[in-house]
C-alpha positions in Angstrom: -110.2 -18.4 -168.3 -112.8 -17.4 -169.6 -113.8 -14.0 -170.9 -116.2 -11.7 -168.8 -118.9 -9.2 -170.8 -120.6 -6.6 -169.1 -123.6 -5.4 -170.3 -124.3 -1.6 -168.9 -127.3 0.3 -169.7 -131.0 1.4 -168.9 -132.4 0.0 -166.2 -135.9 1.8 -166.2 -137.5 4.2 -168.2 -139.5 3.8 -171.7 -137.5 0.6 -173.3 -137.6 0.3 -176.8 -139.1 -3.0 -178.0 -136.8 -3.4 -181.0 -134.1 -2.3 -179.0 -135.3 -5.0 -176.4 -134.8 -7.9 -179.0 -131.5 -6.8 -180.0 -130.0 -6.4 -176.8 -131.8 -9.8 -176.4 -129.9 -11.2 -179.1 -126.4 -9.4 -178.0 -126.9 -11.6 -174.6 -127.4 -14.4 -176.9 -124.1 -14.4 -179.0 -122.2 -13.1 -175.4 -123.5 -16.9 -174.8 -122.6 -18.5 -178.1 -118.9 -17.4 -177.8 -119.0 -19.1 -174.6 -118.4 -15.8 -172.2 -119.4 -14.9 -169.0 -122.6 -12.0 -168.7 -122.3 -9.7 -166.3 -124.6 -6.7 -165.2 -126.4 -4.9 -162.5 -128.1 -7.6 -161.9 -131.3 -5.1 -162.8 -134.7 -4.8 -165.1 -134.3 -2.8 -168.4 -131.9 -3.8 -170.9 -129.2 -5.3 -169.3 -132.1 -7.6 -168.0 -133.0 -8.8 -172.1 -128.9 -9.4 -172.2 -129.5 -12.0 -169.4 -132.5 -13.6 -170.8 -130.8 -13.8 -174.3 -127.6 -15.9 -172.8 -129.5 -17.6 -170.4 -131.4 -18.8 -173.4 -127.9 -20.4 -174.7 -127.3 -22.1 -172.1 -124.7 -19.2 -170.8 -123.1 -18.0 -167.5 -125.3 -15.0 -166.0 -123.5 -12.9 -162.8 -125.7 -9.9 -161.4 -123.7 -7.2 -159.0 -126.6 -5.9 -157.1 -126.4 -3.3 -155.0 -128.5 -4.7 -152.1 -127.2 -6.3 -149.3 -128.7 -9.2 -150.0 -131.8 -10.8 -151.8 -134.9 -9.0 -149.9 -133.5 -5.8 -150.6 -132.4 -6.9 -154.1 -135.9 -7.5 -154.6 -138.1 -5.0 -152.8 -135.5 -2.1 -152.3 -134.3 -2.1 -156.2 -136.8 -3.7 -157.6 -134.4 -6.3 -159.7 -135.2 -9.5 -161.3 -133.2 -12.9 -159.8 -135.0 -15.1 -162.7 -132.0 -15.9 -165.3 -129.2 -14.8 -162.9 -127.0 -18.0 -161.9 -125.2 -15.6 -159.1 -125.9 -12.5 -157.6 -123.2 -10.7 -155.7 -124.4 -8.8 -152.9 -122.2 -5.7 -152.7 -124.2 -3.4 -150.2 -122.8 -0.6 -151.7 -126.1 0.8 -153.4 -126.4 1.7 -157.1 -123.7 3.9 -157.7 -121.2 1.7 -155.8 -121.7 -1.1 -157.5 -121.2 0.2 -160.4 -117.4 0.0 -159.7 -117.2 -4.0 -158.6 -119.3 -4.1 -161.6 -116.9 -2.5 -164.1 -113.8 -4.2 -162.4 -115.6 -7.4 -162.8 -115.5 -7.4 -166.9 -112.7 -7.9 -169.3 -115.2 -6.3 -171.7 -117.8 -3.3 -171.0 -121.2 -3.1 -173.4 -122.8 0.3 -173.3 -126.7 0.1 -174.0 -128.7 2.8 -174.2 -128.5 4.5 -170.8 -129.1 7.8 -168.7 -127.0 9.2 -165.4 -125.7 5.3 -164.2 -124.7 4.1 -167.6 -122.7 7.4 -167.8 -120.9 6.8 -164.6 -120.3 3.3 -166.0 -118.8 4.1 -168.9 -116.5 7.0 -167.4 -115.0 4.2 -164.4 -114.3 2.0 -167.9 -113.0 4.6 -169.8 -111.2 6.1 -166.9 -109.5 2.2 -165.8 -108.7 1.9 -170.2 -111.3 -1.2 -170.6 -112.2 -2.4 -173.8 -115.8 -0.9 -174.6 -118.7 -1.6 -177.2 -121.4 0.3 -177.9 -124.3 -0.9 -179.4 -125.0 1.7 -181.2 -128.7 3.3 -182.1 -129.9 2.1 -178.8 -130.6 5.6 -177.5 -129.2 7.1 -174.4 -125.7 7.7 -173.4 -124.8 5.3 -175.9 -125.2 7.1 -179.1 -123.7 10.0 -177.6 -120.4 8.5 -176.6 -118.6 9.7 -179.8 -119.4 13.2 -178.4 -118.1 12.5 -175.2 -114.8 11.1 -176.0 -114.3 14.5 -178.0 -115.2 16.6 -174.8 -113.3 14.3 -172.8 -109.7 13.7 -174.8 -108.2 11.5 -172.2 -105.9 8.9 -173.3 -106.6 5.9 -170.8 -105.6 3.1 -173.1 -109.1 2.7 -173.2 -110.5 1.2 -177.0 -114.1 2.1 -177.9 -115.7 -0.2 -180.7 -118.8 0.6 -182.5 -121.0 -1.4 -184.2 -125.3 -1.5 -184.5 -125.1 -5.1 -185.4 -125.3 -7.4 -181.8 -123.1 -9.9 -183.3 -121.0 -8.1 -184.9 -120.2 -6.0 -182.5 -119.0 -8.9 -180.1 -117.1 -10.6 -182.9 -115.1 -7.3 -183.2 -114.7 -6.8 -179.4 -113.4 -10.4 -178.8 -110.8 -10.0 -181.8 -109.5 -6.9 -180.1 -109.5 -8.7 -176.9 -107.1 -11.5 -177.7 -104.8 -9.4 -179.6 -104.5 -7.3 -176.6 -103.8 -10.5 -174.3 -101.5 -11.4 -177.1 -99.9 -8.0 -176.6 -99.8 -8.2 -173.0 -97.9 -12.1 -173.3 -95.4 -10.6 -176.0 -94.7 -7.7 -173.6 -94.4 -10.2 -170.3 -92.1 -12.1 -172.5 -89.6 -9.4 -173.1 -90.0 -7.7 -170.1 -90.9 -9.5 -167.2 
């Protein structure tokens, strides 16, 4: 199967141009190692992440919040250009952020503000794997303070990197030696 990337972060607001190009890239290596995007399915950053692996040739999934595509569209005001499936979750923006989460083997925090937060606490909370792209602003580089204030032990692993490709090299390494874990452990134990 193959592995699912969630790209989390600022919607709207004042985006960053060179931030723009390297969460454009990040959606382009996602690509290159042959994973599945996923986000919001909205504008802003995680928008650039779909544009950069559409632009490979890769696998984009939006979780909107709409009900379906006229409210994706005039309610939220979120693109449909470079997203090979929506899912319509009618849930509104802070319930989808849930199906979103669930939906990733991998979580990518960009930038952010209030959703991003609550993105990153349901994958910290449910022990995903998390990146942060670090220097993008936001929530993100203000997740090492978090953690501190936080001190919950989820089986959550955060990994930090400023580099897009980097950063997903090092996240898919820790990935398959947890599923390697995981197989060792179903081995032994059933």
């Amino acid at each position: 199967m193959k592995v699912t990337v969630g790209v989390m972060g600022s919607a709207s607001g004042e985006l960053d141009p060179e931030v723009c190009k390297r969460v454009f890239e990040l959606g382009r290596e996602i690509a290159r190692q042959g994973c599945i995007l996923i986000t919001g399915g909205c504008p802003g950053y995680p928008y650039e992440a779909t544009k950069g692996a559409k632009a490979e040739g890769g696998l984009t999934i939006g979780i909107s919040p709409a009900m379906g595509l006229r409210e994706h569209v005039e309610r939220y005001h979120s693109p449909i250009n470079s997203i090979d499936l929506l899912v319509y979750t009618g849930t509104g923006l802070m319930g989808r952020e849930v199906t979103a989460v669930r939906s990733c083997d991998i979580v990518i925090i960009v930038g952010g503000r209030s959703g991003t937060l609550g993105e990153f606490a349901i994958a910290y909370d449910e022990g995903k794997l998390i990146g942060v792209l670090e220097g993008t602003g936001g929530i993100a580089d203000r997740i090492h303070e978090i953690t501190s204030i936080i001190r919950k032990d989820t089986g959550c692993e955060i990994v930090y990197d400023s580099d897009p490709k980097a950063l997903i090299q090092r996240l898919l390494k820790v990935h398959e030696t947890e599923k390697e874990r995981a197989r060792v452990r179903k081995y032994f134990y059933g």
